[in-house]
C-alpha positions in Angstrom: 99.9 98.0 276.0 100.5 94.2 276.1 103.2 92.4 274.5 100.4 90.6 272.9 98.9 93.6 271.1 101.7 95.0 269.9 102.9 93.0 266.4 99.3 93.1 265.1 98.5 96.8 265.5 101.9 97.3 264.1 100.9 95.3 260.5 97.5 97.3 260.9 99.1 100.5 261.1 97.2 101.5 265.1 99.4 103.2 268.2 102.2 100.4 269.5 104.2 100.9 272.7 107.4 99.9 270.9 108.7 98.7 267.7 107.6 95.0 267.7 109.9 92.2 266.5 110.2 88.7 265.6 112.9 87.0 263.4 112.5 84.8 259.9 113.5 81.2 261.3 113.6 82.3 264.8 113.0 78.6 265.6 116.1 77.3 264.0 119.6 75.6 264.4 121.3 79.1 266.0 119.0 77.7 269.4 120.7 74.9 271.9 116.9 73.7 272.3 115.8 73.5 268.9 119.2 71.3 268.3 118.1 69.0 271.3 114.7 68.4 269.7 116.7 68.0 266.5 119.2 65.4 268.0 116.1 63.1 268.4 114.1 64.0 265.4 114.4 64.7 261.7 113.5 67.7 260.1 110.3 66.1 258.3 109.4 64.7 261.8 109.6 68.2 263.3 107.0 69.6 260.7 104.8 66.4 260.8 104.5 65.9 264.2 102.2 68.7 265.8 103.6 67.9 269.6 107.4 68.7 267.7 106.4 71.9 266.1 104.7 73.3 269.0 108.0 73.0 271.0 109.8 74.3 269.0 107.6 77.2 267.7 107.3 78.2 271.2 110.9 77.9 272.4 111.9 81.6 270.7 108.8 83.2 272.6 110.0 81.8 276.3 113.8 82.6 275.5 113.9 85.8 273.5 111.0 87.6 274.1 109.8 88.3 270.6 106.6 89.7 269.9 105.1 87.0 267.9 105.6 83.5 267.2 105.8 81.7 264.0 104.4 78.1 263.0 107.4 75.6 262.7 107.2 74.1 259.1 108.8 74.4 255.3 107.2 76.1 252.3 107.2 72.6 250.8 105.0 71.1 253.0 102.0 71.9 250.8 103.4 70.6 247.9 103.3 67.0 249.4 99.6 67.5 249.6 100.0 68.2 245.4 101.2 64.9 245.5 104.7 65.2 245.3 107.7 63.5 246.6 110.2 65.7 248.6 113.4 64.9 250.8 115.4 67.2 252.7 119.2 66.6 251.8 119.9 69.1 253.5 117.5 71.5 251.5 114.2 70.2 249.7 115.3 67.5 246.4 112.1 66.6 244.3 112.4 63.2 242.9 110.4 64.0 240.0 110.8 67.6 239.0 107.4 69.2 237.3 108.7 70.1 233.7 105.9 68.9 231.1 101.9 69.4 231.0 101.6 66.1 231.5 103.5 66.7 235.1 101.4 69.3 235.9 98.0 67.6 234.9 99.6 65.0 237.3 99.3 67.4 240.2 96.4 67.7 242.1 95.5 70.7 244.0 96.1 70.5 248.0 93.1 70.4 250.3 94.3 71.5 253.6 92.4 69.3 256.4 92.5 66.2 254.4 96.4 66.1 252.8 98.5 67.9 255.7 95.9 68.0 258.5 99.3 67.6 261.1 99.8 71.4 260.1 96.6 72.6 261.6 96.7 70.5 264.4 100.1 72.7 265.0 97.9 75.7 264.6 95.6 74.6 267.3 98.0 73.6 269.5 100.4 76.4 269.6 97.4 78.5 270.2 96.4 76.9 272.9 100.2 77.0 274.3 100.3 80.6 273.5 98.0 81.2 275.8 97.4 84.9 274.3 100.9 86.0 275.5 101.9 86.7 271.7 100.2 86.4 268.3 100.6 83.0 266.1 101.9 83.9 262.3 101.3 81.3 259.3 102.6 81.5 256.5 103.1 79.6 253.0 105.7 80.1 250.1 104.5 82.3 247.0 103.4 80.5 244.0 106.5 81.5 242.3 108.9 80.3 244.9 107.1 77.0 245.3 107.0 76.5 241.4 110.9 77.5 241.2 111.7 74.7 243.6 108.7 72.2 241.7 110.3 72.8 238.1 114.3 72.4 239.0 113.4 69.7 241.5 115.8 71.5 244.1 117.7 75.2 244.7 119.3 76.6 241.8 122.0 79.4 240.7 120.6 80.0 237.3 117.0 78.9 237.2 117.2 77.8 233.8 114.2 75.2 233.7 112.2 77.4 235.4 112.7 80.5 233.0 112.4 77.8 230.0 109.2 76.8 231.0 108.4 80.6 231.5 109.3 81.8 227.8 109.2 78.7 225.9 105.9 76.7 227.6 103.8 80.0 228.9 100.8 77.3 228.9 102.6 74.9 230.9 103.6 77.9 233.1 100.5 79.5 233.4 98.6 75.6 234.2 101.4 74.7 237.0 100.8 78.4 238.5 97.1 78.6 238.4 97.2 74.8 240.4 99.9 75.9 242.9 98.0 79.5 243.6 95.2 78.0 244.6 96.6 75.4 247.0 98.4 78.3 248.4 94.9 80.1 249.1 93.4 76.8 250.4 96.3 76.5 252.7 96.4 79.9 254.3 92.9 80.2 254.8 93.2 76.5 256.7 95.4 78.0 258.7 94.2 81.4 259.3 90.6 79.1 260.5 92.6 77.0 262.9 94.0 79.6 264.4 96.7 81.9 263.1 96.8 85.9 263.2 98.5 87.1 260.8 100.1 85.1 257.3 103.4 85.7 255.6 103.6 84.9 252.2 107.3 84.4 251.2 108.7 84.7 247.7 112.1 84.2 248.2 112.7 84.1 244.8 110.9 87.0 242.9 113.4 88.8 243.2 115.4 86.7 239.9 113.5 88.4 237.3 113.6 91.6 235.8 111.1 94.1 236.8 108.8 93.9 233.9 109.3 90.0 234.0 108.2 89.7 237.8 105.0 91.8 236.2 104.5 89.3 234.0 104.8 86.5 235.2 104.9 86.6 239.1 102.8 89.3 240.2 99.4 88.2 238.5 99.6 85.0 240.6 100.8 87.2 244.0 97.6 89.0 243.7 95.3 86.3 242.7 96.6 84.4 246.3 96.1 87.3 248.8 92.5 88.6 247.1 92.0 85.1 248.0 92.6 85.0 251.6 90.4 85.8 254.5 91.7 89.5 255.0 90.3 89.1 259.0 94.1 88.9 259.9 97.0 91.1 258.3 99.1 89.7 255.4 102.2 90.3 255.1 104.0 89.8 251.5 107.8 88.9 251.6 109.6 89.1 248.5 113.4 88.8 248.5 115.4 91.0 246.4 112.5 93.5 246.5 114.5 96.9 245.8 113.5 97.3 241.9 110.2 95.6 242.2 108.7 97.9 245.3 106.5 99.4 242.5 104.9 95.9 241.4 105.0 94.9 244.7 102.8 97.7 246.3 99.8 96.8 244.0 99.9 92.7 245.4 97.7 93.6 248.0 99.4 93.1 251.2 99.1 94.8 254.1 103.0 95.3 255.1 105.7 94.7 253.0 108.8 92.9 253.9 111.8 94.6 252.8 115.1 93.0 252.9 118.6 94.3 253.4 119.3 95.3 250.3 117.3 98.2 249.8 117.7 101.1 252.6 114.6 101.2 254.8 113.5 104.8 255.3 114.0 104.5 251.2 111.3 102.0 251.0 109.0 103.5 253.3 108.9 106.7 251.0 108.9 104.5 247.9 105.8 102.5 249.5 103.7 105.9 251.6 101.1 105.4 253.9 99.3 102.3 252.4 101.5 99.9 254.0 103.5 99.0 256.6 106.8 97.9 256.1 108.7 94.7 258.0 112.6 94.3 257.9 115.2 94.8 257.3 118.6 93.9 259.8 121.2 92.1 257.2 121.4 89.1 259.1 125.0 88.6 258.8 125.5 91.9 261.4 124.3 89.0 264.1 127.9 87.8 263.7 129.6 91.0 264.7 130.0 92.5 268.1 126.6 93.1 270.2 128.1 96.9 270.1 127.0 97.0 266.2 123.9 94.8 266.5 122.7 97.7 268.8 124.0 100.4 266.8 122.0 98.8 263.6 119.1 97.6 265.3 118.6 101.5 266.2 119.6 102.7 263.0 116.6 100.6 261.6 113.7 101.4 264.5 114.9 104.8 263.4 113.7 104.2 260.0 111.3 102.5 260.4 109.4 105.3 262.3 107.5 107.1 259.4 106.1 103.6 258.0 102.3 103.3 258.5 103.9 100.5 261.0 107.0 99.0 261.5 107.9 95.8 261.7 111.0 94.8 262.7 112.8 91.2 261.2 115.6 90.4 259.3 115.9 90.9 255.7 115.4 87.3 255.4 116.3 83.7 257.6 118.7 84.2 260.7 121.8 81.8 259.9 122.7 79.4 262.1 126.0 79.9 263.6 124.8 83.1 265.1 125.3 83.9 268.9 121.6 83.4 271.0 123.2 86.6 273.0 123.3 88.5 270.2 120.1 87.4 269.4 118.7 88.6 272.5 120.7 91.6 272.8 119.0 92.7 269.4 115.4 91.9 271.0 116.4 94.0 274.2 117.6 96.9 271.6 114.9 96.9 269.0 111.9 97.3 272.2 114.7 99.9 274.0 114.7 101.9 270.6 111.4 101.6 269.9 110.1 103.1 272.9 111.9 106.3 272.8 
């Protein structure tokens, strides 16, 4: 079997050689080359500039050996096709946070080839690059996640105007959701026509709410996006903090489930049965420990992994940046070793 085959018949559940692998942010700041690009360029320029991303979306694939590559972009990107303004400083600041219906009647929805066309041309590009040696994943942020960052105009510990909005304005809510679900559709599918194999939607922050709030008021929205996507490629559904909401979670409509750290994997596989295959789920703080224990864990996992419909492995969620490149390779080199056996 070829390296290129490998990631997609593991999210569709066929026969792989070994356990594929690739790493959330595995174009990132941990990487001497990606820095060098960075030196020159600012983060924006990276994601706006399809000649950037292409660099640096391909550097992981020619250094580590992973099994697929990821687009280089942000989950907000989108949202400047909604017509708002967003700098990085260092994370995402919204100058005018969405808090009132008459914000959200502001928005308009995002139509792909018109409002970030520079993110396709990335798809098309880093195909071409590719050159088939490994499958190209897009990906967009969950409605959820997006709509966090929309309504507190940046990260937050508490999520206070979010959850106001939520159980105070459920009209507002529901009108700001319904508008940033169907961008989310519109962009996935753009990408998934220019190009890309497989999609990740992230929703790295469902996992704030209680289980039968996430039912509520996240999961609706979940499902409406990936019944909306052209199910030609795999879609995988990323929610961090996932461990009490697996239930909810399983009826999204994914086809693998990424699993963070926090739950145990072989526990999620038997929580989640045959349907699905599973993706995760290395803590990605073991990267700063001795290669000895990223070995030891990375075959713990592949282990685990094993009686999914297909594994997956990643991270339990974005590779920090002070982590060794060797260690980074020397988990690559021991997820395929494992995996083989």
């Amino acid at each position: 079997m070829s390296r290129a085959d490998r990631f997609l018949n593991a999210c569709r559940g066929l026969p792989v050689d070994t356990t594929p692998i690739w790493i959330m942010r595995q174009a990132g700041r941990y990487l001497p080359e990606y820095r060098a690009v960075r030196a020159k360029h600012s983060f924006l320029e990276v994601c706006h500039v399809p000649e950037l991303a292409c660099e640096v979306t391909l550097q992981p694939v020619d250094l580590l050996g992973v099994d697929a590559a990821i687009l280089f972009s942000d989950i907000m990107i989108p949202l400047e096709g909604m017509g708002c303004s967003i700098e990085f400083n260092p994370g995402p600041v919204f100058a005018e946070p969405v808090r009132t219906a008459a914000d959200v009647e502001k928005l308009r929805i995002c139509e792909p080839e018109a409002d970030v066309p520079f993110v396709l041309d990335a798809v098309r590009l880093i195909r071409r690059e590719l050159g088939g040696r490994v499958p190209l994943i897009g990906f967009s942020g969950a409605p959820f996640t997006l709509a966090a960052y929309m309504v507190e105009g940046k990260g937050s510990r508490n999520f206070e105007n979010l959850k106001r909005m939520m159980y105070a304005a459920p009209e507002v809510y529901r009108a700001l959701m319904d508008k940033v679900s169907e961008t989310v559709i519109r962009y996935l599918n753009a990408q998934i026509a220019a190009g890309a194999q497989a999609v990740q939607v992230f929703d790295t922050w469902g996992g704030i709410l209680s289980p039968a709030d996430y039912a509520e008021y996240v999961l609706p929205y979940s499902k409406r996006v990936i019944a909306g996507l052209d199910r030609s490629v795999p879609v995988i559904h990323f929610v961090k903090g996932c461990g009490l909401l697996l239930d909810h979670i399983r009826t999204a409509g994914g086809d693998v489930l990424g699993i963070d750290w926090h739950i145990d994997l072989a526990d999620a596989v038997a929580r989640v049965g045959q349907e699905f295959g599973v993706q995760g789920n290395l803590d990605p703080t073991v990267l700063l420990g001795p290669r000895d224990l990223v070995v030891e864990r990375a075959r713990e996992i592949v282990e685990k992994g094993r009686p999914a419909k297909g594994h997956v492995f990643n991270l339990g969620h974005g590779i920090l940046p002070m982590v060794p490149v060797d260690n980074v390779k020397a988990l690559v080199e021991a997820v395929h070793e494992a995996g083989a056996g």
